[in-house]
C-alpha positions in Angstrom: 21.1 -11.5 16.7 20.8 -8.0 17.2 21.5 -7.6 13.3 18.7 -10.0 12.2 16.4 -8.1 14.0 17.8 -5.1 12.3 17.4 -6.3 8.6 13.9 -7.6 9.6 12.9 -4.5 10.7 14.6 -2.8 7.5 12.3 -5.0 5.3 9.0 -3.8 6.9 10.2 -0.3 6.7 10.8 -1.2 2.7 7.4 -2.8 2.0 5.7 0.5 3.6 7.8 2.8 1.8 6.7 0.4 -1.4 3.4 1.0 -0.6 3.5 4.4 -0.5 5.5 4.7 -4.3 3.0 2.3 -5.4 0.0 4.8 -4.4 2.2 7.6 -6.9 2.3 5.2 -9.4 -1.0 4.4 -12.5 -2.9 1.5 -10.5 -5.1 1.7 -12.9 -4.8 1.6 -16.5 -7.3 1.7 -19.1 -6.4 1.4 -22.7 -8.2 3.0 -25.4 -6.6 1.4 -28.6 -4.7 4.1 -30.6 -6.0 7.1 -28.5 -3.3 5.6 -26.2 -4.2 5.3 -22.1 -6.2 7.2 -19.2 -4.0 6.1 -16.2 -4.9 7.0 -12.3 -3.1 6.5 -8.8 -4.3 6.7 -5.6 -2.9 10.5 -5.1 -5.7 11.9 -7.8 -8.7 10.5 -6.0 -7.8 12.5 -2.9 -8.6 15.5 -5.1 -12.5 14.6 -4.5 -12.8 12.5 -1.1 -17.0 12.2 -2.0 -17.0 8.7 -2.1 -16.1 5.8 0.2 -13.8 4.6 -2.1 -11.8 7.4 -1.8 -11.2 7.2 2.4 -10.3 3.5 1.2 -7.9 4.8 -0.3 -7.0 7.5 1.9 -6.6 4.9 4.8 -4.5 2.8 2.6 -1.9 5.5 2.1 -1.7 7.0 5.6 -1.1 3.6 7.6 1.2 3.1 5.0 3.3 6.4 5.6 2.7 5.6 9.9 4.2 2.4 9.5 7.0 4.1 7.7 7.5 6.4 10.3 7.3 4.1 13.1 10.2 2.1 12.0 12.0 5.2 12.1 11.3 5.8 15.3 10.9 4.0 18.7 7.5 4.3 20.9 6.1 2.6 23.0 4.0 -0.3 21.7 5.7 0.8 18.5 5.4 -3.1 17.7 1.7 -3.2 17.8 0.9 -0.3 15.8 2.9 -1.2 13.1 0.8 -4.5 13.0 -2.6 -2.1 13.2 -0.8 0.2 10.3 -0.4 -2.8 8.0 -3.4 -4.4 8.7 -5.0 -1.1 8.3 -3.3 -0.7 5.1 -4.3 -4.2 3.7 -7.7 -4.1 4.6 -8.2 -0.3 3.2 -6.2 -1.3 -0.2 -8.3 -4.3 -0.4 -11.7 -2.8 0.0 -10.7 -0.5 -2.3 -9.5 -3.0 -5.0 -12.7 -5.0 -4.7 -15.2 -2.0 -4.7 -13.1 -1.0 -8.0 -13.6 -4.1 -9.8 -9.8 -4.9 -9.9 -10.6 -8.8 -9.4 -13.2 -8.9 -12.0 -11.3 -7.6 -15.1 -8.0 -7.6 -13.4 -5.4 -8.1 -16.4 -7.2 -5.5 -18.5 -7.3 -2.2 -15.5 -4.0 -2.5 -13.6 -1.3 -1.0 -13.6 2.0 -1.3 -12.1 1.3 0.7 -9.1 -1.0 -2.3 -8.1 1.9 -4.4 -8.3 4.3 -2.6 -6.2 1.4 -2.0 -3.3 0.5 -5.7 -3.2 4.5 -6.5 -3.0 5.0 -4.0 -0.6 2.6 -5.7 1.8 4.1 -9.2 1.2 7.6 -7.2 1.9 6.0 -5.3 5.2 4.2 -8.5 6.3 7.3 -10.8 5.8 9.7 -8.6 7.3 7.0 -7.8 10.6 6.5 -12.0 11.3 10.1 -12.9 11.3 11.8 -10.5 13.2 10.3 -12.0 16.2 
């Protein structure tokens, strides 16, 4: 039993980690014909944090790298704020997709980045309900 718990706790610590790659990766991709691409992650918009879209972003990333943490570690309540980190996470990287028009023109502006954070959460959200 003991083991279980310790591969389901080794998946949410992989859908975090995920999530954080994912934010280093182009989540969006625009393509300009033969002038080639203009690709951005999450990482350049903290360059400018002017907008609200930016702290989306900026929330998105940080719970992520918490709940990373906290499955390296042990705290107390550790449980529950790893469930506030993803949430916080989700919520944060959905604003932020929705603000940025991702579900509007979505096969023509993302990039793989977008891919590996929204897998990541499945990961981090499968791996937090079953290791109860």
């Amino acid at each position: 039993m003991g083991k279980k718990k310790n591969s389901m706790s080794l998946l949410y610590l992989i859908g975090m980690i995920a999530v954080v790659v994912g934010c280093f990766l182009p989540i969006i991709e625009v393509k300009l014909g033969p002038l080639g691409s203009i690709k951005t992650n999450v990482i350049r918009a903290f360059q400018s944090l002017d907008t609200a879209n930016s702290w989306w972003q900026l929330l998105m990333f940080v719970a992520a790298i918490v709940g990373a943490v906290l499955s390296l570690v042990s705290v107390k309540n550790g449980n529950l704020i790893k469930l506030v980190a993803l949430i916080a996470s989700i919520v944060g990287g959905l604003i932020f997709f929705v603000d940025a028009g991702f579900f509007d023109h979505f096969f023509k502006i993302v990039g793989i980045g977008f891919f590996v954070i929204i897998g990541g959460w499945v990961v981090a959200l499968i791996g937090y309900i079953t290791k109860k």
